[in-house]
C-alpha positions as CSV (number, residue, x, y, z in Angstrom):
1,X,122.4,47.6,53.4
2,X,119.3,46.1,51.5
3,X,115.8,48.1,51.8
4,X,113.1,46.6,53.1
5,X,111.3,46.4,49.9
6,X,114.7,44.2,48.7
7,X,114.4,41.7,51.8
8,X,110.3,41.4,51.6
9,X,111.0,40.4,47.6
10,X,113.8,37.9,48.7
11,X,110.9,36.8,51.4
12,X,108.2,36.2,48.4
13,X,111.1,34.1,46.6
14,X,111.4,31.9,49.5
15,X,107.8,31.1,50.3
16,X,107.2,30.4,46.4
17,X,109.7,27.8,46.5
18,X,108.4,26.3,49.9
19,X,105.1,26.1,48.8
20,X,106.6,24.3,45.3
21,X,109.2,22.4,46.3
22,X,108.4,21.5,50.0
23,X,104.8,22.0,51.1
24,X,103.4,18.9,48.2
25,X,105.5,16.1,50.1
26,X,105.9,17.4,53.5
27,X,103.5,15.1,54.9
28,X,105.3,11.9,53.5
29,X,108.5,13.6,54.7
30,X,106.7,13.6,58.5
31,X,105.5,9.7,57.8
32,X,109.0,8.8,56.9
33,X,111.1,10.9,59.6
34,X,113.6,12.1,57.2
35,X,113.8,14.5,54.2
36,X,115.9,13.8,51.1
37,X,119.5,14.6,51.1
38,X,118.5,16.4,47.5
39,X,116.4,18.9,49.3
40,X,120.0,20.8,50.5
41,X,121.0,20.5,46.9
42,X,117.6,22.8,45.8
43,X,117.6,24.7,48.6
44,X,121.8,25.8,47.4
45,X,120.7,25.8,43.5
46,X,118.1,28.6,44.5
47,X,120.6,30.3,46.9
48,X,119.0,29.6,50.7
49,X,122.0,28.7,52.4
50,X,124.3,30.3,54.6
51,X,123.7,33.3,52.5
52,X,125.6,35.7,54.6
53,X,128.5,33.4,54.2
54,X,131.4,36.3,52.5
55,X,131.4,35.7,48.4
56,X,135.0,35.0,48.7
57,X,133.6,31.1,50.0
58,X,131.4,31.2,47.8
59,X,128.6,32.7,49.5
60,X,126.1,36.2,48.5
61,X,127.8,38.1,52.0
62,X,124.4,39.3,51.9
63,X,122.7,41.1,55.3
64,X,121.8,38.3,58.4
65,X,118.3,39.1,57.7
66,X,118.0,37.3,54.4
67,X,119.4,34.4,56.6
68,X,116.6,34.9,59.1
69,X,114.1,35.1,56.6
70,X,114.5,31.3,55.5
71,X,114.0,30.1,58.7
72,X,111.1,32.5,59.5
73,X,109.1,31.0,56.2
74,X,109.5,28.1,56.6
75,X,108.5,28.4,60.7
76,X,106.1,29.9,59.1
77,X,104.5,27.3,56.7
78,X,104.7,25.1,59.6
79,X,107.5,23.4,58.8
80,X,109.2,23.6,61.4
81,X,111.1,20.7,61.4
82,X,113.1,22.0,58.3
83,X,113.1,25.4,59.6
84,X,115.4,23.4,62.7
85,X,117.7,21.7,60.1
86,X,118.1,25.0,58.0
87,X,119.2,26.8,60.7
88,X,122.0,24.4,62.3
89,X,123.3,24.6,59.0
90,X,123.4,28.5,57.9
91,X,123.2,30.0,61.3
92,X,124.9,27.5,63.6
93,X,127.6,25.3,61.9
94,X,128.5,28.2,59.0
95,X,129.5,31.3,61.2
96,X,131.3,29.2,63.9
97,X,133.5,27.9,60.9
98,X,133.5,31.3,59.3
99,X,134.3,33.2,62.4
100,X,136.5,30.5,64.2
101,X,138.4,28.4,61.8
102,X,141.6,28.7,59.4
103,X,141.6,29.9,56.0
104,X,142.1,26.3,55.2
105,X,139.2,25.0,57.1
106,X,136.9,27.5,55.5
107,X,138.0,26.7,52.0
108,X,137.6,23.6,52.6
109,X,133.9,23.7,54.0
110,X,132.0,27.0,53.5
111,X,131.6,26.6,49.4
112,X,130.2,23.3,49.7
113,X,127.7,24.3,53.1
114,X,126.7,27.4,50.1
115,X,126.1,24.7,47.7
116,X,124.6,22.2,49.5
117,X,126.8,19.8,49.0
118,X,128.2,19.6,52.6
119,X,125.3,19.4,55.3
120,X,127.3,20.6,59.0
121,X,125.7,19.4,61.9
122,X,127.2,20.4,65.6
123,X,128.2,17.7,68.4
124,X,127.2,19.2,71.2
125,X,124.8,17.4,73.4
126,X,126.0,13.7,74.9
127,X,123.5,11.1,76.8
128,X,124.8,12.5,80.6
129,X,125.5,16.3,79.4
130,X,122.8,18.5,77.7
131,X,123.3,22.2,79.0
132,X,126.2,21.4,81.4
133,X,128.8,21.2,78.3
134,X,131.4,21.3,81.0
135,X,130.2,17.8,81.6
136,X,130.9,16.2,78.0
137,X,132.9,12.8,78.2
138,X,133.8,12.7,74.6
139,X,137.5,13.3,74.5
140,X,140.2,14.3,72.0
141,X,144.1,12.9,73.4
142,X,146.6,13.8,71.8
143,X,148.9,11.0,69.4
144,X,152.0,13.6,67.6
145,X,150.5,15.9,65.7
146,X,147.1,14.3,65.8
147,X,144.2,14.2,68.2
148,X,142.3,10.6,68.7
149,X,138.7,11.4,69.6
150,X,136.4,9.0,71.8
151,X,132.9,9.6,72.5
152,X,129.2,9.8,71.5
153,X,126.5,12.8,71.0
154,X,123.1,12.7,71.0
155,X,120.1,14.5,69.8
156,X,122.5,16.0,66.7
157,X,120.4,17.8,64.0
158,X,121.0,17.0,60.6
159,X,123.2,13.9,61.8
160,X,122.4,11.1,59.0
161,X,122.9,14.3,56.1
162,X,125.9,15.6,58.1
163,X,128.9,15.7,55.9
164,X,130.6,18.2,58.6
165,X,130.7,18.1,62.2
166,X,131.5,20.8,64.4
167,X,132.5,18.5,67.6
168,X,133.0,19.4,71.1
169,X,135.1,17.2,72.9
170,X,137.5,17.5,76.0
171,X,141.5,17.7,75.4
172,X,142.0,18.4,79.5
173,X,139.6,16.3,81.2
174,X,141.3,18.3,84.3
175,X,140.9,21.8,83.4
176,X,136.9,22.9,83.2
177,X,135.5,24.8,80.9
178,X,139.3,25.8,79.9
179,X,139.7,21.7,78.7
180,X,137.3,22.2,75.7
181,X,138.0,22.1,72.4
182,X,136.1,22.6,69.3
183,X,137.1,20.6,65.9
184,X,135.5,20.2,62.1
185,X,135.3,16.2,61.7
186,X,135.1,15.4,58.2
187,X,131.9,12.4,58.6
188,X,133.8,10.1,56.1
189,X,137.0,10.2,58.4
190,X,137.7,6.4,60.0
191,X,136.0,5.3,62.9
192,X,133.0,7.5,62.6
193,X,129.4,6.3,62.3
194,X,126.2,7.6,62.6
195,X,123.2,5.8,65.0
196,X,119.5,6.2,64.9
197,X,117.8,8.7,63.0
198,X,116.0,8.7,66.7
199,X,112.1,9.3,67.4
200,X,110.3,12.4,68.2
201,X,107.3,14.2,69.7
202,X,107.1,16.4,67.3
203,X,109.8,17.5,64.5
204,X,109.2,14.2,62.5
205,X,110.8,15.1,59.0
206,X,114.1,16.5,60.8
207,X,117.2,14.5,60.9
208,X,117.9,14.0,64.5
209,X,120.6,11.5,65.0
210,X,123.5,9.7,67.2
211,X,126.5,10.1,66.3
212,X,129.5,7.5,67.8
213,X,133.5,8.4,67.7
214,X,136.0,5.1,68.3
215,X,139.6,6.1,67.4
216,X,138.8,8.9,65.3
217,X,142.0,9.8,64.2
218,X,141.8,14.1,63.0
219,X,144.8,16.3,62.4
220,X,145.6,19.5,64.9
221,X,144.9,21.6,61.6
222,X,140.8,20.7,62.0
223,X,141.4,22.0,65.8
224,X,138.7,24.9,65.8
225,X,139.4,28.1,66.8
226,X,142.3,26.9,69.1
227,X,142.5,23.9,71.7
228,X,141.2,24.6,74.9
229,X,139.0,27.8,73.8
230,X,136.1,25.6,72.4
231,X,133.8,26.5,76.2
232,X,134.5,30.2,75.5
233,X,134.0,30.2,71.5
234,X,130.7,28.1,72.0
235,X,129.2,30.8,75.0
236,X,130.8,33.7,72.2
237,X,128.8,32.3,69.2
238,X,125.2,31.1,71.1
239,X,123.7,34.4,71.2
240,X,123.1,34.4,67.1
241,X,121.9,30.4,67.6
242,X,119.5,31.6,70.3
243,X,118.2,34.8,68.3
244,X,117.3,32.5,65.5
245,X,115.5,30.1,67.4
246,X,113.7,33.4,68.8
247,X,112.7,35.0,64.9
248,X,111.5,30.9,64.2
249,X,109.0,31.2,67.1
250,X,107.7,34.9,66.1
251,X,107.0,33.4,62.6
252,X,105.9,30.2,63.7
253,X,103.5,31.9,65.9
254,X,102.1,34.1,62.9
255,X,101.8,31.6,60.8
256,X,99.7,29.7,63.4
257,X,97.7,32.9,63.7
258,X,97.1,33.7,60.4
259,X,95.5,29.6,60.2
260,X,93.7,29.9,62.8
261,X,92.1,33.2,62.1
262,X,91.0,32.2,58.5
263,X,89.4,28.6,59.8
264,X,87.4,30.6,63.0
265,X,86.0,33.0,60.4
266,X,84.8,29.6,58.4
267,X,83.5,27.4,60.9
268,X,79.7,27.7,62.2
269,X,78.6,27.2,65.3
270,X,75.1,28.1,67.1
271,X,74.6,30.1,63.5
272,X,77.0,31.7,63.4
273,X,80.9,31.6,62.7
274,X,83.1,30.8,65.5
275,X,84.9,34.2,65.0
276,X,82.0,36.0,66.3
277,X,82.0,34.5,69.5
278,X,83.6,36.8,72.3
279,X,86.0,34.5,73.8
280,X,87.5,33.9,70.2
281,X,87.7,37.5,69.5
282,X,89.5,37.8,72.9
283,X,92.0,35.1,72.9
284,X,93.0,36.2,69.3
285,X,93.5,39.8,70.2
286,X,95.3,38.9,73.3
287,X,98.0,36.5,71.3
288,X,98.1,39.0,68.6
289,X,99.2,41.6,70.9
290,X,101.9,39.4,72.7
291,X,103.1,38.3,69.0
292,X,103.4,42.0,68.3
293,X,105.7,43.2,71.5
294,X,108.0,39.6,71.0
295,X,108.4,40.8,67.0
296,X,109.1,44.2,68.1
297,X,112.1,43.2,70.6
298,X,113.6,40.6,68.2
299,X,113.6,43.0,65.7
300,X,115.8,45.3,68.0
301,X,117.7,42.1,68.7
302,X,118.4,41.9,65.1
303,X,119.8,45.3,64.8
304,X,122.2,44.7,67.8
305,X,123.1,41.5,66.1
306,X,124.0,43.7,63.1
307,X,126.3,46.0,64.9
308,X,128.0,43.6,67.0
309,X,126.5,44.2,69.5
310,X,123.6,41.2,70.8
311,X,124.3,40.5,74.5
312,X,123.9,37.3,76.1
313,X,121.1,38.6,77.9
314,X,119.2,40.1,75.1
315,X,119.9,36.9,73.0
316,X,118.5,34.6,76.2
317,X,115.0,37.0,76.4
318,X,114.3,36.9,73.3
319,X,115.2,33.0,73.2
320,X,113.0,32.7,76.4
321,X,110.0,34.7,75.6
322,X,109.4,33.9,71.9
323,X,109.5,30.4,73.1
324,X,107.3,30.1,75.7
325,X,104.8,32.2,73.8
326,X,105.2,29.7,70.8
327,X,103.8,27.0,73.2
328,X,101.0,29.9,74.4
329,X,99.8,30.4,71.0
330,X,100.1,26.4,69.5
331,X,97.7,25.2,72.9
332,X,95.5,28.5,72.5
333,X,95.0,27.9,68.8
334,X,94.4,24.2,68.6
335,X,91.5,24.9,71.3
336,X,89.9,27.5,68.8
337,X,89.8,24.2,66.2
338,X,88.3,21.9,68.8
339,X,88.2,18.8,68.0
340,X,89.5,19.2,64.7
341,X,92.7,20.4,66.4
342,X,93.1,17.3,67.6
343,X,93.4,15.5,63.7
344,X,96.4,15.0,62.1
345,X,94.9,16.5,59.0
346,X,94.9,20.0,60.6
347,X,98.4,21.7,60.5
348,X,98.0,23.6,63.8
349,X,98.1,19.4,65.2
350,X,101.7,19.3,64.1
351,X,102.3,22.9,65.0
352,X,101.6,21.9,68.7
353,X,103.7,19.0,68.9
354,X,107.1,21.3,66.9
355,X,106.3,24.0,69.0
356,X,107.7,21.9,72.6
357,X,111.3,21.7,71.6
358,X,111.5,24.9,71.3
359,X,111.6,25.7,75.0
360,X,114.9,22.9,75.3
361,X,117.0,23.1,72.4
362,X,119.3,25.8,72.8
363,X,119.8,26.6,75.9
364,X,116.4,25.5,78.1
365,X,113.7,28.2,79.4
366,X,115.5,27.5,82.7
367,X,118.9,28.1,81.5
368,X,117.9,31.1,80.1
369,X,116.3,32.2,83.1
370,X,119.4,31.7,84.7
371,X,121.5,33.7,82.6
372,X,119.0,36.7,82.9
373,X,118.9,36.2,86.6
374,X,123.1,36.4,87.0
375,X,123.3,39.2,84.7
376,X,120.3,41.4,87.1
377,X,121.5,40.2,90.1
378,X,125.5,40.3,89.5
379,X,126.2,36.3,90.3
């Protein structure tokens, strides 16, 4: 179990590299929609992904923290566009092959994901089915001892880098939830292509693609974590993709703080600095206080995570309320700039327009709602 002092020197590692290797051409990576594939290369030289990933696949096996910690710096930094990439690819696509596939599916993948040179994406989302996953039309039918897979996802992070897709597709069209099934799709396998790198709001630098599947011929052996269990292994596996998301907001909302607070205490207005105006004083207090609470129950979250023990539920408030206060603190902050917050030159700009997704991608405010309301309320 690593000390805090340990995980806090791990931290300083990460944000020196950021601030080296990222922060100089971030803004050309916004202008061009797209970061270079050799960015997952560095980030895998200096060991910054899927670091809790066991060292026999060649990964540190190191505490889930250190994983949260890359996302929360970069979040942070305001990058969160990276911050969305990094964690499909540690935190998403690396435990469900970890915890779901074969020894040969690991061996084959998990080294490479370590490395960098294998970027996973997950195919989840499809034009007519976002959150009802029971509603997918991509389909796996089985030829012999093969499965030919038909379909098309959208809004797939890290889908022009992907090397490895975690695809959910049904194999019993008939059957429900019970007619999913999960497979790893290697992306140079026949009949694959990618589509746009498609065009955001916000998130400009991350690699948000199509993806299209015609005849895509895969063995049963790249099946994950057995046909027909693919509903129950995604609902099993979300709580960890929803707690990230959660710790990306808490840092993202720091970071946006911590910009904020140093430009207020710099700008003059009326003679004086904007920071000793009440209303400033008081908005800052207020979303300092609610960043506080949301950073005391994720870090709770994180310890259940550690023992096995993160419920849906828990997973879903802390997805829902780090969220919405994200998009709290972005529109509360840009008015503190004025109309300087309103320039692309100013980071807390950008920081308003990542900060949006975050209430939709994984699982919307209103699906979480949902989920809290069945579990209070028994149905």
């Amino acid at each position: 179990m690593l000390d805090q002092n340990e995980i806090e020197l791990f931290r300083d590692n990460v944000r020196k590299f950021l601030e080296k290797e990222v922060a100089p051409h971030y803004d050309q990576w916004e202008k061009e929609e797209k970061f270079p594939r050799e960015l997952w290369n560095q980030l895998g030289e200096n060991g910054f992904l899927c670091v809790d990933v066991p060292e026999a696949y060649g990964g540190f096996g190191a505490d889930f923290r250190l994983s949260a910690v890359i996302v929360e710096e970069a979040s942070r930094l305001g990058f969160g566009a990276l911050a969305s990439n990094l964690s499909v690819h540690s935190d998403i696509v690396a435990p469900y092959i970890l915890h779901l596939g074969t020894e040969e599916q690991k061996q084959a993948w998990l080294p490479k994901m370590v490395t960098g040179e294998a970027v996973g994406s997950i195919g989840m989302t499809e034009p007519g089915a976002g959150s009802d996953l029971q509603g997918m039309k991509t389909r796996a039918e089985k030829d012999g001892d093969h499965y030919v897979i038909n379909g098309q996802k959208t809004f797939i992070t890290n889908g022009q880098h992907s090397d490895v897709i975690v695809l959910a597709t049904k194999t019993d069209a008939n059957a429900g939830a019970k007619g999913v099934t999960l497979f790893t799709v290697d992306a140079t396998t026949a009949g694959f292509s990618r589509g746009r790198n498609l065009e955001k709001m916000g998130h400009h630098a991350a690699d948000t693609s199509e993806l299209f599947f015609q005849d895509v011929r895969v063995g049963a052996d790249q099946i994950l974590g057995g046909e027909g269990k693919g509903f129950f292994n995604l609902m099993n596996e979300l709580p960890r993709e929803r707690l990230i998301l959660a710790l990306s907001a808490v840092a993202a909302c720091e970071g946006m703080l911590e910009r904020t607070i140093e430009y207020v205490q710099e700008r003059q207005a009326f003679g004086q600095s904007v920071a000793k105006f009440q209303n400033t004083r008081f908005v800052l207090a207020n979303l300092h206080a609610m960043v506080e609470v949301n950073k005391a129950f994720t870090s709770q979250c994180i310890e259940q995570y550690g023992r096995g023990e993160l419920s849906t539920t828990n997973a879903s408030i802390a997805k829902l309320m780090t969220t919405e206060l994200q998009g709290k603190v972005a529109d509360q902050c840009l008015q503190l700039f004025g109309g300087y917050g309103y320039m692309k030159e100013y980071p807390i700009s950008r920081d308003y327009v990542d900060a949006r997704i975050q209430r939709i991608y994984g699982g919307t405010s209103e699906i979480m709602k949902e989920i809290i309301a069945r579990d209070i309320l028994g149905r």
